[in-house]
C-alpha positions in Angstrom: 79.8 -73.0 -90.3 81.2 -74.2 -86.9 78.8 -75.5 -84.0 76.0 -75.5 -86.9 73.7 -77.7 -84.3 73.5 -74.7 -81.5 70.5 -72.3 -82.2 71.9 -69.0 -81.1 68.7 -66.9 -82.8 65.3 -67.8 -82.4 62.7 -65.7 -83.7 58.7 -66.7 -83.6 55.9 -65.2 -84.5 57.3 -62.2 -85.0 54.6 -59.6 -86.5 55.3 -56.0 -87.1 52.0 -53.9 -86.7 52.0 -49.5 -87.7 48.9 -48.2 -87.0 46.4 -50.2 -89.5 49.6 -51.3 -92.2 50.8 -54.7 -91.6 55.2 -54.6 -92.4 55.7 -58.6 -91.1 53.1 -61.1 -90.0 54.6 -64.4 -87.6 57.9 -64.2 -89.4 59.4 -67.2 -87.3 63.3 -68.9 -87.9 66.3 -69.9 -86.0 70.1 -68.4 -86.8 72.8 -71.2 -85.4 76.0 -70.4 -83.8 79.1 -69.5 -86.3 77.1 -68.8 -89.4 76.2 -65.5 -92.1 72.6 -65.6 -92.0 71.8 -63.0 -94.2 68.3 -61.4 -94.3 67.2 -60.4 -97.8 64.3 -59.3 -100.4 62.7 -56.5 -102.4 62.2 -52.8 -101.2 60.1 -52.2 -98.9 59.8 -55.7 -97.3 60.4 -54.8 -94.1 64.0 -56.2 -93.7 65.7 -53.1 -91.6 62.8 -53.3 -89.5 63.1 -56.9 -88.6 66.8 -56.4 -87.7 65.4 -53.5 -85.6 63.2 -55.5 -84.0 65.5 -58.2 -83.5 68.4 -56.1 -81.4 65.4 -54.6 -79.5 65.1 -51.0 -80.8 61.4 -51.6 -81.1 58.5 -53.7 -79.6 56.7 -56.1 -82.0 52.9 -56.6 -82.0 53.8 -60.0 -81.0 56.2 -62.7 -81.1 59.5 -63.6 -79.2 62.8 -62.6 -80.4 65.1 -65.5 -78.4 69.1 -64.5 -78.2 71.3 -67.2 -76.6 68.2 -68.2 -74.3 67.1 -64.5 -73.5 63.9 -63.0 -74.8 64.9 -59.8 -75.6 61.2 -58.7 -75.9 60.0 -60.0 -72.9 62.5 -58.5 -70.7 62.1 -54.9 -69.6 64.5 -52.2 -70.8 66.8 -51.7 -67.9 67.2 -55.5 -67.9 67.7 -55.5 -71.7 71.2 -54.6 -71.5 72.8 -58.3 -70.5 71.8 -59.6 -73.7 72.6 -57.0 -75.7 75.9 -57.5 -74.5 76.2 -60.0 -76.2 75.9 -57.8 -79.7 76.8 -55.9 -81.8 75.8 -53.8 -84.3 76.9 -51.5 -87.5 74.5 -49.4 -89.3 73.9 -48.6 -92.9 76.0 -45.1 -92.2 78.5 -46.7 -90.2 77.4 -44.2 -87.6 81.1 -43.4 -86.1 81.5 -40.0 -84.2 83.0 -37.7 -86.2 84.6 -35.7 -83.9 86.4 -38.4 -82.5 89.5 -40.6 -83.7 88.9 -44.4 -85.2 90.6 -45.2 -81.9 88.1 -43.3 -79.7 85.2 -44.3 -81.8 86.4 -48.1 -80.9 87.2 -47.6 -77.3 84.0 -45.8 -76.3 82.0 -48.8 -75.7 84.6 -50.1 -73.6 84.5 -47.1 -71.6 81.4 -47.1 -70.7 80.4 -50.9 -70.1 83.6 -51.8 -68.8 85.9 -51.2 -65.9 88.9 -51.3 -67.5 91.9 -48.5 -67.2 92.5 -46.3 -69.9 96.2 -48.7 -70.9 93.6 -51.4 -71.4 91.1 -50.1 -73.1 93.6 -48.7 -75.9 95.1 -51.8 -76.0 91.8 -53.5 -77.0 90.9 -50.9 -78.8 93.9 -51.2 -81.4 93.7 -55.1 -81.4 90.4 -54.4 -83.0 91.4 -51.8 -85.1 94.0 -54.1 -86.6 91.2 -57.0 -86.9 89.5 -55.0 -89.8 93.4 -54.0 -91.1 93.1 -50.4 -89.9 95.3 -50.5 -87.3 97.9 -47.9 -89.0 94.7 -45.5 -89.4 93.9 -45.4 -85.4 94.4 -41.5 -85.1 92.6 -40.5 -88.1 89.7 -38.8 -88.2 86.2 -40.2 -90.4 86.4 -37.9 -92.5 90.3 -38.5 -93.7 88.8 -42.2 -94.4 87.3 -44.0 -97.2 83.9 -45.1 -96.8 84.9 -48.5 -97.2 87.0 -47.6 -94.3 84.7 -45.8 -92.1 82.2 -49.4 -92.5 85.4 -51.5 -91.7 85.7 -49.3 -88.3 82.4 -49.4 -87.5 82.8 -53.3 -87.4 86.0 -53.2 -85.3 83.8 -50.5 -82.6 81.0 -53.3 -83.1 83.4 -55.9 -81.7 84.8 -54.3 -78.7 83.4 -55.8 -76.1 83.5 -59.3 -77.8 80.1 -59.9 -78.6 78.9 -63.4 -80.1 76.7 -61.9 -82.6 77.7 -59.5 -85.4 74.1 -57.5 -86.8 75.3 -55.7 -89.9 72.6 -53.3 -91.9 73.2 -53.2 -95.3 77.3 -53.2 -95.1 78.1 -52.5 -98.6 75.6 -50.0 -99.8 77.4 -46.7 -101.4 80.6 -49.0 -101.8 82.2 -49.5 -105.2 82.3 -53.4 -105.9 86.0 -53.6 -105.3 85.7 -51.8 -102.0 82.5 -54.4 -101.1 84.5 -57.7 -102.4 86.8 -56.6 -99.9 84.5 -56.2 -97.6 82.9 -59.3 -98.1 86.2 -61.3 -97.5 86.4 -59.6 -94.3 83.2 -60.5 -92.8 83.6 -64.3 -93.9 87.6 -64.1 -92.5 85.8 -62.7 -89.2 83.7 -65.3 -89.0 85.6 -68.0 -89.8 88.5 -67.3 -87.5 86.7 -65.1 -84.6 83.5 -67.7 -84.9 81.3 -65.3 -85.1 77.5 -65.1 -85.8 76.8 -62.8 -88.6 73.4 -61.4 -89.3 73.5 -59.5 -92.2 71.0 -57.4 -94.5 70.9 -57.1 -97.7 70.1 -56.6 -101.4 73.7 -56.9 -103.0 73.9 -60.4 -104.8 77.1 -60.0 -105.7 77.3 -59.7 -101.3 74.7 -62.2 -100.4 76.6 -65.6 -102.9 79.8 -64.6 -102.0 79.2 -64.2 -97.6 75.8 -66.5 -97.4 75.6 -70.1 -95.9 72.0 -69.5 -95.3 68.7 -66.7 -96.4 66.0 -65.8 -95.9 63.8 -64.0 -98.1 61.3 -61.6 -97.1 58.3 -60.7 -99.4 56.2 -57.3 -99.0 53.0 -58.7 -100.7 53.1 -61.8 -98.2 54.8 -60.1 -95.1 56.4 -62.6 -94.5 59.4 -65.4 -95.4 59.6 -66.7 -99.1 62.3 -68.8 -99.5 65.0 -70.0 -97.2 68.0 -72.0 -97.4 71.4 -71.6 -99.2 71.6 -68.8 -102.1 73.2 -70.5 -104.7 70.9 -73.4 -104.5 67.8 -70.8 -104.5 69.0 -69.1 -107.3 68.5 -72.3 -110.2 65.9 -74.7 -107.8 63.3 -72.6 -105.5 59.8 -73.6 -107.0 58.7 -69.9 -107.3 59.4 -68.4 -110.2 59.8 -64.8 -108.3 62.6 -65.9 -106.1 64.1 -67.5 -108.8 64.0 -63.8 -110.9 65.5 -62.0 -107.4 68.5 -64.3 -107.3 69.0 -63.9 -111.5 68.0 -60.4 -111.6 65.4 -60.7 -114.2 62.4 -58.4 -114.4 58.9 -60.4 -114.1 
């Protein structure tokens, strides 16, 4: 974890409010530059939403949702879009066009937040492409991929305009565990060589000891954070017996 001192991701008070049901209540905690944070818990805890919430897709009851010094939720929407420059994000589904190339599924966030000419843009485009080792695949179609390969080119679109932060919603699910291993060492290679911030969800253990320097855990009964810290450590020392059973899979 590089530049571990920088706070790049502050989040506090954060409370999630539908109608009368209560999904988080002041969920607060800081994500530094360089690492894989990786959000994490039961079903139905509420992590997708907080991810939502945290690249500004929805307006919490309350709180502050701080990215590199900018409150996203403070900030009206047409002034949003300066800090959410500054991320990126890949879906569950992967969510690439699929009537459109891996290459123009890349480039099209370059055409239309940059100025660059069409040479350019390609040129990134590819260099992205071959980032995420699919740079021989650039004129295929979605559907002619893998869906390993479809999440790897959704990360490559996520990067193209550079962003510091990397927000990644639930990366390996529907992959076999050879296709997510794989996956895995790509986010940690992208990380450790790009510096990028990762903020991952997730249930996948197997995902979450082998990409993790830090967790947290969210908790439906509690709405709120559990346990925090590194995964591995977690797993044999937190003094709740409940996140100890999450990280061992062991029924209660």
């Amino acid at each position: 974890m590089t530049n571990a001192a920088k706070s790049l991701i502050e989040v506090s008070g954060l409370s999630v409010v539908y109608g009368d049901y209560t999904v988080l209540k002041e969920v607060s905690f800081e994500v530094t530059a360089g690492e894989v944070f990786v959000i994490l818990g039961g079903s139905g805890c509420g992590k997708s939403t907080l991810l939502k919430h945290m690249i500004g897709l929805y307006q919490p009851a309350s709180g502050r949702v701080v990215i590199d010094g900018d409150d996203i939720v403070a900030r009206e929407a047409r002034d949003r879009e300066a800090i959410l420059r500054k991320i990126g994000v890949m879906y569950q589904s992967g969510a690439l066009f699929g009537s459109m190339t891996l290459l123009e599924n890349v480039s099209l966030p370059l055409e239309e937040f940059t100025q660059l000419d069409a040479a350019a843009i390609q040129l990134i485009a590819r260099m992205k492409l071959k980032l995420v080792g699919l740079e021989k695949f650039a004129d295929y179609m979605p559907a002619e991929i893998s869906g390993g390969m479809q999440k790897r080119a959704a990360i490559a679109r996520a990067m193209a305009l550079d962003p510091s932060i990397l927000f990644l919603d639930e990366p390996s699910a529907g992959l076999d565990p050879v296709t997510s291993a794989e996956l895995d060492a790509l986010i940690k290679n992208l990380a450790q060589n790009l510096g990028i911030t990762f903020v991952v969800v997730t249930h996948e253990l197997p995902s979450i000891f082998a990409i993790a320097d830090r967790v947290i855990m969210l908790d439906k009964s509690t709405k709120g954070i559990v346990a925090t810290g590194d995964p591995r450590v977690l797993k044999d020392q937190h003094e709740a017996p409940a996140v100890r059973r999450f990280f061992n899979r062991e029924a209660a």
